[in-house]
N, C-alpha and C positions, 0 to 999 in steps of 0.2 A: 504493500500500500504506500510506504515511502519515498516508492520510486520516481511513483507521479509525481514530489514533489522537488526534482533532484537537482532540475534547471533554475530552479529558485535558488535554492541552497546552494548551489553552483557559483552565485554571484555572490554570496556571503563567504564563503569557504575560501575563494580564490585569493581575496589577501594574504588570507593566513599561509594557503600553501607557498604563493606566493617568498612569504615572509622564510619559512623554511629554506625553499632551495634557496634562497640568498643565502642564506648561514650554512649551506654548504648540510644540510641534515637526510639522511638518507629517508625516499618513503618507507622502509625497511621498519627501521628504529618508531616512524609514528605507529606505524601498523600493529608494534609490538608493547608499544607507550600504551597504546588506544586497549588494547587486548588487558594490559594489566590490570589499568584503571576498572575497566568493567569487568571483572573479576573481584577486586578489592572491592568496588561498591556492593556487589551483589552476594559475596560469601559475608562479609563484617556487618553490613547494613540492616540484610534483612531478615538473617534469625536474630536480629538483637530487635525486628519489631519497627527497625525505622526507615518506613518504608516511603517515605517521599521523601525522605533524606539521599537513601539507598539509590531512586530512582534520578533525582537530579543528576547527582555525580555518576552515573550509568549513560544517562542523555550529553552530557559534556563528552566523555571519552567514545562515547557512539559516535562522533561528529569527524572523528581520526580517522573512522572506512572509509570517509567522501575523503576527507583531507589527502591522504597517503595516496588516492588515486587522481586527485587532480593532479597531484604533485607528481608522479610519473608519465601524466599524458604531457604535462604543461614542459618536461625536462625531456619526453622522447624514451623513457627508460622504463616503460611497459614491458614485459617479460613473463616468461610463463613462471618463472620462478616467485614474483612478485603475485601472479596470480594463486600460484599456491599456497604461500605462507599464507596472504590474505583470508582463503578461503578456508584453512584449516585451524585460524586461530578463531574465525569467526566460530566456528562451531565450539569450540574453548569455551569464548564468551557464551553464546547461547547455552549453555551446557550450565555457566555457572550461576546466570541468572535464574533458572528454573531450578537449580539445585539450590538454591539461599532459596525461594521464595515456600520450595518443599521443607524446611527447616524453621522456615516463621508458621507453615501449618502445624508443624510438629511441637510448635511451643503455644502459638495462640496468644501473645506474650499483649501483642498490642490491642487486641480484642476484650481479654479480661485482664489486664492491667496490670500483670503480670512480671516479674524481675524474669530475666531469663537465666536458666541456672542451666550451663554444660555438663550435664550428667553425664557417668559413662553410655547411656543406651544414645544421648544425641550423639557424643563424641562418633562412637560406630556408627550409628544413621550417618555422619558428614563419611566417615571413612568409605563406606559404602557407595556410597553418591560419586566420588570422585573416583571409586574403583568403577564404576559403569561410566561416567564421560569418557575418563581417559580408555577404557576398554573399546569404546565406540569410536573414538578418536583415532586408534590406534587401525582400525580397519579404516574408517574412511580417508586418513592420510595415504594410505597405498593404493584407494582405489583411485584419489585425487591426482597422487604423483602418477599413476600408468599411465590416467587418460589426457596428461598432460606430454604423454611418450618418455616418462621416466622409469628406472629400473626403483622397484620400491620392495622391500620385504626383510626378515631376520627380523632380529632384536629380544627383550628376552621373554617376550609373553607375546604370542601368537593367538588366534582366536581358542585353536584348542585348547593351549595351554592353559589359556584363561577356564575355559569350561572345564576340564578336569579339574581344576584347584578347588571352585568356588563349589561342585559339585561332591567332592572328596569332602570337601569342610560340611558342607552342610551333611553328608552323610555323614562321619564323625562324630560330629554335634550330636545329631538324632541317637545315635548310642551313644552319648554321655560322656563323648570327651571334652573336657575343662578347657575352655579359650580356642580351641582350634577354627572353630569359624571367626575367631575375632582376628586368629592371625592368618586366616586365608584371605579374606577381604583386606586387610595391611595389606601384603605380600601381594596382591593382586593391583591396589592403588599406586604402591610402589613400583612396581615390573611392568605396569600398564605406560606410567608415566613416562620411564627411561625407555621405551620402547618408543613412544613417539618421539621422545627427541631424538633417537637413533636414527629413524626415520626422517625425520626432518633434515639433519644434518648431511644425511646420505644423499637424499634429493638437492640440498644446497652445493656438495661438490660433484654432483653432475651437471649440475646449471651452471660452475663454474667455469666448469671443462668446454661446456658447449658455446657460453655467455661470458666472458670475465667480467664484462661490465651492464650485466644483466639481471648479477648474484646477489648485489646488496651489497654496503657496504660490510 
């Protein structure tokens, strides 16, 4: 729905990118700024309840997807590389704003007025959350890089991988082993995680080899 609005926003944004490539800043580095930001607003914000606090600073850092690509049409340095991180961090962000907002359900904090207190079972609930983005993650970075004509795969949690672990745990658990699904879901968010950046990094020195000035700085 955004989209429609993008010629508008086009005239607003342009200084700023603008202002960027002056300073000599990679779209890279905004793409990656913009990623963080909505992440911090969305996992801090909004299981603690504050949700139009949450959502301001989410819409500020949203504005670094237009930025970072006016900023490579306006400079010539469009690249499938730049199309990929873009596309795969986007899903990060998406990932973490629906995961905060699954965590302000799970507290209710702002509704009944509530202090919000990190118990062990949310603590697991966020581990949990971040062990399926990044698990989701980690498949659609390699479908992202093929169909971008990149070599993409390894790393230490594959789809199987993941499904026997998270499966093994939860059968374990069911007969009565102590912590074992708490350290399958860890061990799952962790290995999910370095898996994509394995991922990522390997598709960046492909695009290096093909691009050197198409890779980012």
């Amino acid at each position: 729905m955004l989209e429609r609005f993008r010629n508008a926003w086009t005239k607003v944004i342009a200084p700023i990118a603008a202002f960027f490539v002056r300073h000599n800043i990679s779209p890279d580095v905004i793409t990656i700024v913009g990623t963080l930001g909505v992440v911090a607003g969305a996992v801090i914000c909004y299981p603690q309840g504050w949700l139009w606090q949450g959502t301001v600073i989410i819409f500020l850092f949203v504005f670094a997807d237009m930025v970072d690509g006016q900023m490579a049409r306006s400079t010539g340095r469009s690249s499938k590389w730049g199309a990929f991180l873009d596309s795969s961090l986007d899903r990060l962000g998406d990932g973490a704003v629906f995961g905060g907002i699954t965590l302000y359900f799970v507290h209710g904090a702002a509704v009944h007025g509530r202090d919000v207190a990190f118990d062990l079972p949310t603590i697991w609930a966020s581990i949990t959350l971040c062990a399926l983005v990044m698990g989701q993650l980690t498949s659609y970075v390699k479908a992202r890089a093929e169909s971008l004509g990149f070599r993409c795969g390894g790393g230490l949690a594959a789809r199987a991988d993941r499904l026997l672990i998270i499966l093994m745990g939860a059968w374990l658990a069911g007969l009565g082993v102590p912590y074992v699904l708490e350290f399958a879901v860890t061990a799952l968010a962790v290995m999910s995680t370095v898996t994509v950046f394995q991922r990522i990094f390997q598709v960046r020195n492909q695009a290096r080899e093909q691009d050197p000035h198409g890779a980012g700085a």
